[in-house]
N, CA, C and O of each residue as an XYZ file, in Angstrom:
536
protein
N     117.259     80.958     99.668
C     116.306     80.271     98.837
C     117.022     79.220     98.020
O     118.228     79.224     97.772
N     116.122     78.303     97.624
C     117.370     77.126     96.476
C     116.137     77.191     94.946
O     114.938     77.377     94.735
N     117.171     76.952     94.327
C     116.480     76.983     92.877
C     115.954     75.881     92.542
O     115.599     75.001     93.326
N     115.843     75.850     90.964
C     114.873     74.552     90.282
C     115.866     73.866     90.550
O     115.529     72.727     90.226
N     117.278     73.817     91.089
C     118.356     72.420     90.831
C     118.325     72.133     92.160
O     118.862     71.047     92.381
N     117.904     72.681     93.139
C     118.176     72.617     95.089
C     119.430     73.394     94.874
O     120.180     72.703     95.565
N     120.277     74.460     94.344
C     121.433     75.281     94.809
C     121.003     76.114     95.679
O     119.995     76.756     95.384
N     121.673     76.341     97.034
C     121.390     77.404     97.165
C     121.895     78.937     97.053
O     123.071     79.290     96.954
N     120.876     79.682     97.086
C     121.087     80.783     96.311
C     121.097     81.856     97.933
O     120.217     81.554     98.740
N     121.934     82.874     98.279
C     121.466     83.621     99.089
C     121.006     84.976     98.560
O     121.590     85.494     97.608
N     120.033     85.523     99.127
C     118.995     86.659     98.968
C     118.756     87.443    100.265
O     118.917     86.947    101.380
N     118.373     88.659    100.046
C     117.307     88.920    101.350
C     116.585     89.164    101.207
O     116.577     90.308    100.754
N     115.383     88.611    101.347
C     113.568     88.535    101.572
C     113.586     89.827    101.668
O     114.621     90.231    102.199
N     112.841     90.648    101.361
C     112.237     92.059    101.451
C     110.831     92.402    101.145
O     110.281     92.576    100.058
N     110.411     92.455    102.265
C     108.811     92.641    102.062
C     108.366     94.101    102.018
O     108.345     94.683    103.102
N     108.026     94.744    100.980
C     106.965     96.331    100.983
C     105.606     96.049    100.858
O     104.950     95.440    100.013
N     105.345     96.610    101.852
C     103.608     97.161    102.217
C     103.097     97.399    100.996
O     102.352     96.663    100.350
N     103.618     98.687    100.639
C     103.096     99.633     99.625
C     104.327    100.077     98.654
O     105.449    100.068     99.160
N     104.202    100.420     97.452
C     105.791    101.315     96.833
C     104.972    101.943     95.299
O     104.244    101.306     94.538
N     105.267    102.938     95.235
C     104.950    103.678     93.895
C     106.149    103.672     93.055
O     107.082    104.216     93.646
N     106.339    103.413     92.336
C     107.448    103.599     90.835
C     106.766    104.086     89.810
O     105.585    103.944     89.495
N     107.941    104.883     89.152
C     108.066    105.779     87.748
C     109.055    104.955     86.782
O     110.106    104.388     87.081
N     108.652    105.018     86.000
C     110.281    104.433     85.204
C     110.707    103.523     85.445
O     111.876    103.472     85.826
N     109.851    102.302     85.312
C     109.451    101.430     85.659
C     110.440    100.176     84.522
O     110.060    100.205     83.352
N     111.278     99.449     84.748
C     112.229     98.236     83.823
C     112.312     97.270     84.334
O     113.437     97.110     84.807
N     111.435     96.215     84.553
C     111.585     94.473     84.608
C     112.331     93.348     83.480
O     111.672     92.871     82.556
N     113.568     93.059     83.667
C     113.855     92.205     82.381
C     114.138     91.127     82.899
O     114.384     91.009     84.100
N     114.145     90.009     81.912
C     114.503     88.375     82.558
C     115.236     87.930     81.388
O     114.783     88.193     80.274
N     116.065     87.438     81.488
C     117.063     86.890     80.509
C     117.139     85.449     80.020
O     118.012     84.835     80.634
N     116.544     84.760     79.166
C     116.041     83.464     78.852
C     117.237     82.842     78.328
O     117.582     83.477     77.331
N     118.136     81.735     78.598
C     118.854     80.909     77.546
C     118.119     79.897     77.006
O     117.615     79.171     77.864
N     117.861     79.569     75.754
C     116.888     78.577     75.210
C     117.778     78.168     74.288
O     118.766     78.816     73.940
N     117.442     77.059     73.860
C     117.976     76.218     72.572
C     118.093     77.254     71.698
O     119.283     77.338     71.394
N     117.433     78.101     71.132
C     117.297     79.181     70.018
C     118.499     79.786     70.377
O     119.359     79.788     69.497
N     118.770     80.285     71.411
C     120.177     81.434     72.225
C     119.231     82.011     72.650
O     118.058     81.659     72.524
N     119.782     83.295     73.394
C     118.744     83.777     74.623
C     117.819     84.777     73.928
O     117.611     85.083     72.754
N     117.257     85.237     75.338
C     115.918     86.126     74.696
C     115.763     86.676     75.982
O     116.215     86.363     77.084
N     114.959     87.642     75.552
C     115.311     88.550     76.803
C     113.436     88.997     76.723
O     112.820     89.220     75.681
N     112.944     89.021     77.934
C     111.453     89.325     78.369
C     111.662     90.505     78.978
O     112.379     90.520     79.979
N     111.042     91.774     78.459
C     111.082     93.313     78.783
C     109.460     93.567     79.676
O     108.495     93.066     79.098
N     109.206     94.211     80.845
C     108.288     94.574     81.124
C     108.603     96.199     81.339
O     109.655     96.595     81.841
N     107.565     97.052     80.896
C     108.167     98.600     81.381
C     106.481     99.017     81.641
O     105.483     98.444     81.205
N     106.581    100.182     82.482
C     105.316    100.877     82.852
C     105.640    101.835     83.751
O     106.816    101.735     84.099
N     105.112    102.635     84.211
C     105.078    104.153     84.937
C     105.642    104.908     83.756
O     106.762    104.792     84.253
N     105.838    105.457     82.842
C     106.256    105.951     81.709
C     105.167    107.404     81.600
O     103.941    107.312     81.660
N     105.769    108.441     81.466
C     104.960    109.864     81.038
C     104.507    110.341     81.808
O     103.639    111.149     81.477
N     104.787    110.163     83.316
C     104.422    110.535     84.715
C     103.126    109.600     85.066
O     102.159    109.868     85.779
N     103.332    108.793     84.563
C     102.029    107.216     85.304
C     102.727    107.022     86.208
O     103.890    107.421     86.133
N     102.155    106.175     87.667
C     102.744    105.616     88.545
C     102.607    104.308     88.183
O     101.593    104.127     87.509
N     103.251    103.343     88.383
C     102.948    101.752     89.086
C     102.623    101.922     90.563
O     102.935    102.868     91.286
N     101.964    100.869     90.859
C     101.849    101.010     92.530
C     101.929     99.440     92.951
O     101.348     98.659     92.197
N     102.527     98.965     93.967
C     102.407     98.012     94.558
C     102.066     97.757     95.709
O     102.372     98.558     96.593
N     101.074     96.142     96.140
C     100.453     95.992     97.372
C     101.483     95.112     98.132
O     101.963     94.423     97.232
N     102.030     94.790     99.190
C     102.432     93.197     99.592
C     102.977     92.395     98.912
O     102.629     91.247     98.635
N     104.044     93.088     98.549
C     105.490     92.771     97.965
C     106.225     92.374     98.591
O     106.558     92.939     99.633
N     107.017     90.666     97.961
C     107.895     90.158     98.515
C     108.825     89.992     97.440
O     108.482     89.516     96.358
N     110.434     90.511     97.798
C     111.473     90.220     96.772
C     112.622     89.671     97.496
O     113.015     90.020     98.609
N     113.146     88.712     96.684
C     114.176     87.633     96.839
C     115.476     88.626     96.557
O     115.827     88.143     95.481
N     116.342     89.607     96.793
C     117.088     90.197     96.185
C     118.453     89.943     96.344
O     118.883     90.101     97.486
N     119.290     89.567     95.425
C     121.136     89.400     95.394
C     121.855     90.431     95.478
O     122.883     90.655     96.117
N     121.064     91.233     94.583
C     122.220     92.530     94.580
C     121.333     93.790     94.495
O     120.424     93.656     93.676
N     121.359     94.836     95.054
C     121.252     95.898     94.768
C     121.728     97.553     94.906
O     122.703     97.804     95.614
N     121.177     98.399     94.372
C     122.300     99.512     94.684
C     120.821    100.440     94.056
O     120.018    100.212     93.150
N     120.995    101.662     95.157
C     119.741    102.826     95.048
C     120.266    103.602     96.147
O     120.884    103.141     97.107
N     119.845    105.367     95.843
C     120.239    105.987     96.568
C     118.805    105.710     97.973
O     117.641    105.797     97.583
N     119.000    105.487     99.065
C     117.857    105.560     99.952
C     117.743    106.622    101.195
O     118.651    107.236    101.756
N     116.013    106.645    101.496
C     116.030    107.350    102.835
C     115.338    106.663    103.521
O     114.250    106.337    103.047
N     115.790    106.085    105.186
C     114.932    105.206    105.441
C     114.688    105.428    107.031
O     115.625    105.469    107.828
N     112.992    105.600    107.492
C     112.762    106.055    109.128
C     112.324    105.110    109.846
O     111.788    104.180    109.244
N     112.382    105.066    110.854
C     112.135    104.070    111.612
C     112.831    102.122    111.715
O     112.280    101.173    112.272
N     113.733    102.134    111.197
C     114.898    101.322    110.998
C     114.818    100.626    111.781
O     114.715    101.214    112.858
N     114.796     98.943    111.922
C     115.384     98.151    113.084
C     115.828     96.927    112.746
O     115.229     95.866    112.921
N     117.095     97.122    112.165
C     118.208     96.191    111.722
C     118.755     95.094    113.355
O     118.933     95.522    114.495
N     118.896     93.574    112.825
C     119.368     92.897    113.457
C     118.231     92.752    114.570
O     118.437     92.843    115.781
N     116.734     92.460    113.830
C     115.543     91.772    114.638
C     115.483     90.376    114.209
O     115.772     89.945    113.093
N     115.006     89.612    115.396
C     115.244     88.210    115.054
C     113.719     88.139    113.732
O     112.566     88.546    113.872
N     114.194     87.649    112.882
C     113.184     87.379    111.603
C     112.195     86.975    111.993
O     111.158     87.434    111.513
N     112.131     85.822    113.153
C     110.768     85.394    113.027
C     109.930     86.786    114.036
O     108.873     86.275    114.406
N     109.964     87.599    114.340
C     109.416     88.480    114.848
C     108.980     89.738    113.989
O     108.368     90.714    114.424
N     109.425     89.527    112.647
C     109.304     90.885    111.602
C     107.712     91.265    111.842
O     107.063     90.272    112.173
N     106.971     92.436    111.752
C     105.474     92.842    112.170
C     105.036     93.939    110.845
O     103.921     94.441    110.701
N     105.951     94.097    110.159
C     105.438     95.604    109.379
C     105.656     95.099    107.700
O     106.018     95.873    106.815
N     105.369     93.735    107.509
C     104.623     93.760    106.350
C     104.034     92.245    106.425
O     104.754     91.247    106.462
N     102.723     92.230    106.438
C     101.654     91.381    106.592
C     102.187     89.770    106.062
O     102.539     89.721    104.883
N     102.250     88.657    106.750
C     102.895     87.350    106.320
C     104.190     87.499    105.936
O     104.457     87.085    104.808
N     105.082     87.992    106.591
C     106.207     87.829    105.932
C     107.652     88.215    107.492
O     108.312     89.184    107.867
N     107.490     86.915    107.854
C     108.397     86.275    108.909
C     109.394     85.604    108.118
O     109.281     85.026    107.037
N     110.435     85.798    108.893
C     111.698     84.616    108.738
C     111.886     83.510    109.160
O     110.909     83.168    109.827
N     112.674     82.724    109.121
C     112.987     81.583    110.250
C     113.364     82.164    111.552
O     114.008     83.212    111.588
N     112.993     81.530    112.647
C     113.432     82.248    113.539
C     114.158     82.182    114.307
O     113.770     81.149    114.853
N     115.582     82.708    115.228
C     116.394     82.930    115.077
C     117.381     83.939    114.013
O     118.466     84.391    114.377
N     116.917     84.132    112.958
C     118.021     84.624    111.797
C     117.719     85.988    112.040
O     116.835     86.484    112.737
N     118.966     86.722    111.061
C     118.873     88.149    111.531
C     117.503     88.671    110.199
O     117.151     88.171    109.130
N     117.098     89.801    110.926
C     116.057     90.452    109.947
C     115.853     91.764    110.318
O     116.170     91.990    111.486
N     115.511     92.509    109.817
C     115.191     94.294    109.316
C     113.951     94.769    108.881
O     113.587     94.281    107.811
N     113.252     95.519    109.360
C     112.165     96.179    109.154
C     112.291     97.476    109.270
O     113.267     97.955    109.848
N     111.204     98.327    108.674
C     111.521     99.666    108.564
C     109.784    100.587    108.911
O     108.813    100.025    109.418
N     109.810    101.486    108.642
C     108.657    101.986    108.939
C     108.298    102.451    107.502
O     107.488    101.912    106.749
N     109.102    103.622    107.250
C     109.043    104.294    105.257
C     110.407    104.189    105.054
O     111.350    104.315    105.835
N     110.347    103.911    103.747
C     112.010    103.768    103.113
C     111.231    104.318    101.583
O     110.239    103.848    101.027
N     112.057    105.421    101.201
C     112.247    106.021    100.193
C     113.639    105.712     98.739
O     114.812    106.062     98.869
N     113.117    105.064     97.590
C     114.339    104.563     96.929
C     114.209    105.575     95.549
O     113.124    105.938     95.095
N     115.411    105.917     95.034
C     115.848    106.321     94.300
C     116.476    105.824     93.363
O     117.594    105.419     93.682
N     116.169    105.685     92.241
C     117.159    105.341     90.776
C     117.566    103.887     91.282
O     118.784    103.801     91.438
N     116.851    102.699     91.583
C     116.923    101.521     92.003
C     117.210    100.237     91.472
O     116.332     99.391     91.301
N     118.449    100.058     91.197
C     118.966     98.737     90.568
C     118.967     97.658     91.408
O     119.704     97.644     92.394
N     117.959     96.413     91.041
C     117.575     95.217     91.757
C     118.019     93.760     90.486
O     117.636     93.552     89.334
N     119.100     92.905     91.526
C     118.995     91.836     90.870
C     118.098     90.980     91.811
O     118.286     91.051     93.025
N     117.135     90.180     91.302
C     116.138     89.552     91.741
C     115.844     88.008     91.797
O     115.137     87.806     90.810
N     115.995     87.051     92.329
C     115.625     85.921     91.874
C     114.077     85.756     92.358
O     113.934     84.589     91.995
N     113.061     86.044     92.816
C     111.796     85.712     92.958
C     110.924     87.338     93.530
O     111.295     88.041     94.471
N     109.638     87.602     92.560
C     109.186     88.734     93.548
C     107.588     88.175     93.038
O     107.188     87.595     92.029
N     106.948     88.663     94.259
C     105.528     88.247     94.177
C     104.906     89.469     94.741
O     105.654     90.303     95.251
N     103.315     89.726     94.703
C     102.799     90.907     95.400
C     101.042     90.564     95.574
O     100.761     89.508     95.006
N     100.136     91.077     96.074
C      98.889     90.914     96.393
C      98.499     91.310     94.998
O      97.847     90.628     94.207
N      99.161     92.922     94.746
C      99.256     93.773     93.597
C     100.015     94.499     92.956
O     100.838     95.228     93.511
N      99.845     94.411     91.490
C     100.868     95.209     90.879
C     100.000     95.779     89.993
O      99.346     95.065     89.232
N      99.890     97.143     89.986
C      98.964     98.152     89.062
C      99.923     98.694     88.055
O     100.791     99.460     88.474
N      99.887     98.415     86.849
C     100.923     99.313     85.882
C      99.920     99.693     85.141
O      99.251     98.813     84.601
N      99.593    101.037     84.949
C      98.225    101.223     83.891
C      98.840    101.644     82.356
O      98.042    101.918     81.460
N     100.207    101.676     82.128
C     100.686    101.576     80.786
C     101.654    100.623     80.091
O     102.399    100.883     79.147
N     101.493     99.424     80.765
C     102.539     98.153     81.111
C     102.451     97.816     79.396
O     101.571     97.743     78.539
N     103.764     97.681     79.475
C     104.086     97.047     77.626
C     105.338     96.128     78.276
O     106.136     96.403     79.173
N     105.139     94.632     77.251
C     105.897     93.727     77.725
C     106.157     93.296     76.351
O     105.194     93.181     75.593
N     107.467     93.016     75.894
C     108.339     92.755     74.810
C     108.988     91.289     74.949
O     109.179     90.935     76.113
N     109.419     90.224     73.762
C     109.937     89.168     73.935
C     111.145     89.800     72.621
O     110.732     90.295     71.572
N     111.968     89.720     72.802
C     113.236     90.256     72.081
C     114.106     89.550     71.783
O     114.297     88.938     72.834
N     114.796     89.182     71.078
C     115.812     87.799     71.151
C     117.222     88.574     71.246
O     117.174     89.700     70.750
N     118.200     88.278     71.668
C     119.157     88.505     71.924
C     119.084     88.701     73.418
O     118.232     88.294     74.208
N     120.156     89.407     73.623
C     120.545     90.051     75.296
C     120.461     91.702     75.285
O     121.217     92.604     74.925
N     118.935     91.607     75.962
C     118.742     93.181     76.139
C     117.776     93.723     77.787
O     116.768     94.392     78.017
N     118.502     93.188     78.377
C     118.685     93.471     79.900
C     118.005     95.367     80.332
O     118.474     96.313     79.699
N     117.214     95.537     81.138
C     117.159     96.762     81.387
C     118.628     97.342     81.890
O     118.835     98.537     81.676
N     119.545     96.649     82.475
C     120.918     97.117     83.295
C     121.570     96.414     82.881
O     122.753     96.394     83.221
């Protein structure tokens, strides 16, 4: 992907169907003229779920314990089938799965979008300083 400057940035596109989360920490880290500030989103909290529809995430880094069935690493992208609009260029390598199960899931993110995102106890904070969920 390339940013607001045209850099490019590498990621891997990751599209979920569906995903339920608990314990739920979105943060974005603002540098502004003021100094930074940090945007907190949290929800699934007290045994609530979040749930998501047709999720697409841009991801750099991540680390989660996983379980994952039906696996098929090193499909040409533009052929991906198991989450609705969401092909590669084609030629490039790409991965699809059937269920993938994540655990305790640390995501650095540069872009995520979804059909839906249900948080039914969502509290979102503007904080000044640097206060990162991770």
């Amino acid at each position: 992907m390339r940013n607001a400057k045209g850099q490019v940035i590498p990621v891997v596109k990751t599209g979920i169907r569906r995903a339920v989360a608990t314990g739920l920490c979105q943060s974005v880290l603002i540098r502004s003229p003021l100094g930074s500030v940090t945007v907190r989103l949290t929800g699934g909290l007290g045994g609530n779920e979040v749930t998501v529809e047709n999720m697409v995430v841009d991801v750099a880094v991540a680390r989660t314990a996983a379980t994952l069935t039906g696996i098929q690493l090193g499909r040409d992208a533009g052929t991906l089938d198991a989450v609705p609009g969401l092909r590669g260029p084609v030629g490039t390598f790409g991965g699809q799965g059937r269920t993938i199960t994540l655990r305790d899931v640390r995501l650095q993110a540069w872009a995520v979008t979804a059909a839906t995102f249900s948080l039914p106890d969502l509290t979102m904070k503007v904080i000044p300083g640097v206060h990162e969920c991770f």
